[in-house]
N, C-alpha and C positions, 0 to 999 in steps of 0.2 A: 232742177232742184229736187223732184221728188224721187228721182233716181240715186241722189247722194244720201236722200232720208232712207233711204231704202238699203242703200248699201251700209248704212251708219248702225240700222237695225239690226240690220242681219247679222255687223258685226260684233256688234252685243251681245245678243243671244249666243253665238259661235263660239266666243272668244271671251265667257265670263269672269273671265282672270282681270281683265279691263275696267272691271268694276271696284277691286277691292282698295285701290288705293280713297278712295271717296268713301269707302264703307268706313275705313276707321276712325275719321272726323267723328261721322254719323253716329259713331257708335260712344266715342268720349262724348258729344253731346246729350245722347239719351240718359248715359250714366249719371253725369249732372245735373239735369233735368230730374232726372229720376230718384238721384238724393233730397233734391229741393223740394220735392214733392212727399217723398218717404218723411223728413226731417219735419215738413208740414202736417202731416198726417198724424204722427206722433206729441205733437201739439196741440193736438184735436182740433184742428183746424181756426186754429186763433189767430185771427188777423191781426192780434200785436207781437205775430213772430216775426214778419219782415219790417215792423219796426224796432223791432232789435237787432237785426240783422247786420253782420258786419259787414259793413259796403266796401270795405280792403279786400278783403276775402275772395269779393264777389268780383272784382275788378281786377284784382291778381287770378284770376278765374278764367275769367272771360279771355283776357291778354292771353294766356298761354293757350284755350280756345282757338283763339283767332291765329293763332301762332302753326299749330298742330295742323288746323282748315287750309292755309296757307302752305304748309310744307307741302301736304297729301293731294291737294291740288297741283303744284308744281309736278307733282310725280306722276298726277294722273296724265298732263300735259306732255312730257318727255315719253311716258310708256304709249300711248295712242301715237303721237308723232315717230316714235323709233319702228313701231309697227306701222304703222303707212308706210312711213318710207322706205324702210328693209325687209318688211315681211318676216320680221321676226321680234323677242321678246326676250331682252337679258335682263334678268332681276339686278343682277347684282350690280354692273355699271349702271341701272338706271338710278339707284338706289347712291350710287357714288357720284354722280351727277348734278343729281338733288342736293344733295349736303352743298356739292361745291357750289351750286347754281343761288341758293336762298335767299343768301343777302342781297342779291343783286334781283332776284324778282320778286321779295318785297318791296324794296324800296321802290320798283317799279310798278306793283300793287299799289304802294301807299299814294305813287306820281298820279295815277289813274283816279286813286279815291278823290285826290284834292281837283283833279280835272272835273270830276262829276259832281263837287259839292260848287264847285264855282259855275257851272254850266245847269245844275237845281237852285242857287243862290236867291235867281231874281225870280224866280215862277215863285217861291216860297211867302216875298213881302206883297206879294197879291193877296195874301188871308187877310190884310190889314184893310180892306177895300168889301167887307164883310160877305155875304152867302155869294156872291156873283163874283168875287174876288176868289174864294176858296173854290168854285167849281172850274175857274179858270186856272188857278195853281195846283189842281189834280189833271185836268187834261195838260197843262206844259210839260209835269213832273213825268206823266206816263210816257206824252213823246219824246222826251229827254234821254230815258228807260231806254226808249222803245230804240231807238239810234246808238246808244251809246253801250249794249248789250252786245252786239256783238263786234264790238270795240275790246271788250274785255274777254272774250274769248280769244281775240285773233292774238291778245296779246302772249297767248300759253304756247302753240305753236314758233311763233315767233321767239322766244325766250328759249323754247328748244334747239331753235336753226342758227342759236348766237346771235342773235337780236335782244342786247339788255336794255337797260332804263328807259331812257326818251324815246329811243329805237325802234324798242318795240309797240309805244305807243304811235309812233311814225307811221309806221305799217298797218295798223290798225285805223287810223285816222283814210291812210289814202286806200284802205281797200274800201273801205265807205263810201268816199268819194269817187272812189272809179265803179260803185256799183250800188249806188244808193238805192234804186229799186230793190233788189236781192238783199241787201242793208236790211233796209224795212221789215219785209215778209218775214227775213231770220228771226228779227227783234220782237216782230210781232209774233210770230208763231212759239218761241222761245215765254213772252208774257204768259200767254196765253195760256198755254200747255202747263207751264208753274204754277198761276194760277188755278187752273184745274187740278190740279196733281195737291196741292196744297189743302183742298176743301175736302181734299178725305181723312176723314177720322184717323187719327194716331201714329197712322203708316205712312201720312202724305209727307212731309218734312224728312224720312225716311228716305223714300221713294226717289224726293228731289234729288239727294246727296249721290244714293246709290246705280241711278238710273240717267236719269236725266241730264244732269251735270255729264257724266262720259258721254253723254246720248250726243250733248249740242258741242263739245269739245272736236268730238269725232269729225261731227258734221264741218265746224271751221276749217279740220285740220288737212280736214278732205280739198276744201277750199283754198286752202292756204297752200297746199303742193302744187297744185294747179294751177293758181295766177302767180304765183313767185316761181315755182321752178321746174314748171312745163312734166308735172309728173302726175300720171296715173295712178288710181289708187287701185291697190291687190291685197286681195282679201286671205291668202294664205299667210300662217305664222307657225312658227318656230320658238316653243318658250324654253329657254335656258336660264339655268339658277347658279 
């Protein structure tokens, strides 16, 4: 394992072209953040400006948010997967890929979100069991997290190598089970690391997007060549536009 973190690092730093499909979430995020906050500001700071706030707005907002994080995700997944596997880097078909690919790995996003609200469901009605019910539905929810994290990674690779909707959830579910120790550690070191990376001032949320997110993709996809299809990972690339 610490050999694959190693190699996943190295090919970060080497290879910072790997980063940019997660920067531009990152970056329509800050913009909108960064109106909300300007918009606020010029308010003088009047807490009855987000009670006037139009919650369409904010919601038609968010939607195309979540929309954009979704695409450029998809894309970070097929650019790291096409570079593992070929040792090389075409913009333009990865970029063609993606369009064709979306509707079919959101909808396999959206299969994942409603797997993880039904698998957080019942740790949730423990709050109702008061201080000793809510400390037992933060420890279920983290190990929930904790297992079910890189479930949602494995499912990016997968969605590259033609593995759509259920499918790719398939594969995600039994590389779990064939490896629940390593499951764990990834889950755990993945919390863990976000967590930290999060507690820093202004640039942590940043960081996540631009960093970390291709850091632990990497790291799956490394994984995912290896137990699905007997292939070593090569650090050489080749980028074409």
């Amino acid at each position: 394992m610490e050999k694959i973190f190693t190699q996943a690092i190295d090919t970060i730093f080497k290879k910072p072209i790997l980063l940019v499909p997660m920067a531009i979430p990152a970056v329509f995020a800050m913009v909108f953040a960064g109106k909300i906050f300007i918009d606020f500001w010029r308010s003088g700071f009047d807490i009855y400006y987000f009670a006037n706030f139009d919650i369409s707005h904010l919601v038609y907002a968010v939607i195309i948010l979540f929309l954009i994080y979704i695409f450029f995700l998809l894309m970070e997944g097929i650019m790291i997967y096409d570079f593992t596997l070929r040792g090389n880097i075409e913009i333009k078909e990865i970029i063609l890929k993606s369009i064709k690919v979306f509707p079919i790995f959101l909808a396999t996003f959206l299969l994942f979100l409603i797997f993880y609200i039904i698998a957080v469901l019942p740790f949730s009605l423990l709050a109702a069991l008061g201080t000793c019910g809510i400390i037992l539905m933060f420890v279920g929810i983290f190990f929930v997290v904790l297992f079910i994290s890189p479930i949602m990674f494995y499912i990016l690779p997968s969605t590259a190598d033609g593995k759509y909707f259920h499918n790719a959830l398939i594969k995600g579910v039994n590389f779990l089970r064939r490896d629940l120790k390593r499951g764990f550690y990834l889950g755990l070191f993945f919390l863990l690391v976000s967590l930290g990376v999060s507690l820093i001032p202004i640039v942590g949320t940043f960081l996540q997007y631009i960093f970390l997110l291709p850091f632990f993709i990497v790291v799956i996809t490394i994984y995912y060549l290896k137990e699905e299809k007997g292939i070593e990972y090569s650090i050489e690339v080749e980028v074409k536009y």
